[in-house]
C-alpha positions as CSV (number, residue, x, y, z in Angstrom):
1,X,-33.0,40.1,-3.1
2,X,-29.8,39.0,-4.0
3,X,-28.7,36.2,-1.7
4,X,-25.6,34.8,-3.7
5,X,-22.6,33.5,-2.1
6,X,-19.4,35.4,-1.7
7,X,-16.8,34.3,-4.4
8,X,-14.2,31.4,-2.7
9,X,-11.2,32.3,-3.0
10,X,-8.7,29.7,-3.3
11,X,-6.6,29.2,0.2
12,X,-3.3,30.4,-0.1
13,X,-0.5,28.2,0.8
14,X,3.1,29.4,1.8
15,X,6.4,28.3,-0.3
16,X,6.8,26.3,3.0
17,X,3.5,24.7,4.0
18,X,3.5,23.2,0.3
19,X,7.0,21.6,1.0
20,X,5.7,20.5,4.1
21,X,2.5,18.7,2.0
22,X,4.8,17.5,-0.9
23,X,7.5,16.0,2.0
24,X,4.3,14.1,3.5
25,X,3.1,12.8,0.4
26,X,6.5,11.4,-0.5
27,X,7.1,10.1,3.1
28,X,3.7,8.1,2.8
29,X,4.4,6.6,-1.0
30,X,7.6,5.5,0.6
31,X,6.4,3.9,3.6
32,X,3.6,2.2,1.6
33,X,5.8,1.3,-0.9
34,X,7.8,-0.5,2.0
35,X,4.9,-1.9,3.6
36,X,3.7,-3.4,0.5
37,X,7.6,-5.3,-0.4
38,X,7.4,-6.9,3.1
39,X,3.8,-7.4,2.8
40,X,5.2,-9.9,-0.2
41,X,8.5,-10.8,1.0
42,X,7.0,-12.5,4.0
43,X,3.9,-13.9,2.1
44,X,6.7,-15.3,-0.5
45,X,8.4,-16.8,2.2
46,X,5.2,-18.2,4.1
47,X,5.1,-20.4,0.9
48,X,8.3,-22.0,1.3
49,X,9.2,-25.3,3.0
50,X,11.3,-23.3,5.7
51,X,8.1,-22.0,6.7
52,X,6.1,-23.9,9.7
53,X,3.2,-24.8,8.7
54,X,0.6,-22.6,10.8
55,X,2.6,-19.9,8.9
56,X,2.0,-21.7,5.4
57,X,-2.0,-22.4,6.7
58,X,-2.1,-18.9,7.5
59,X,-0.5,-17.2,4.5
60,X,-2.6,-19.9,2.5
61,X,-5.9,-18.1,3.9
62,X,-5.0,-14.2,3.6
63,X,-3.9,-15.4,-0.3
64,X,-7.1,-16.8,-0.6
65,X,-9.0,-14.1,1.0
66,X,-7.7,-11.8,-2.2
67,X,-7.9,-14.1,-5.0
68,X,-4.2,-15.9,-5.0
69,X,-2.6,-13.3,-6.2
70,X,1.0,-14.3,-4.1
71,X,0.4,-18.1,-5.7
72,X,0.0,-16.7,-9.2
73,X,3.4,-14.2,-8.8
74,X,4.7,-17.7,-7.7
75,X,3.6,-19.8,-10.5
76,X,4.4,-17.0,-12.9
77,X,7.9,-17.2,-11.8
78,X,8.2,-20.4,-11.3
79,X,7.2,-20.9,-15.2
């Protein structure tokens, strides 16, 4: 009794669906890539005096929640 599987054959993909897969990875590096500079742009700004202050309270807790890794970029910079 010979109950193997059949082989699998890998699924073929057309010239176009694989552009289609490539165009979608790019598209979501870029957006997360985006999403990630105003992700810090507004967490950079949260810190400044311009900011209110439930805005500095709340940026203060999401930093925190992660470790202070916004406050360290700042101190880094800051020298």
């Amino acid at each position: 009794m010979n109950a193997s599987l059949p082989p699998v054959d890998p699924r073929y993909m057309t010239d176009k669906q694989r552009a289609e897969n490539r165009a979608r990875y790019v598209s979501f590096a870029m957006w997360g890539g985006a999403a990630v500079a105003v992700l810090l742009a507004f967490m950079l700004y949260a810190y400044t005096d311009q900011a209110p202050p439930w805005l500095r309270n709340l940026a203060y807790q999401i930093d925190a929640a992660f470790g202070y890794p916004v406050l360290a970029l700042i101190r880094a910079l800051a020298g």
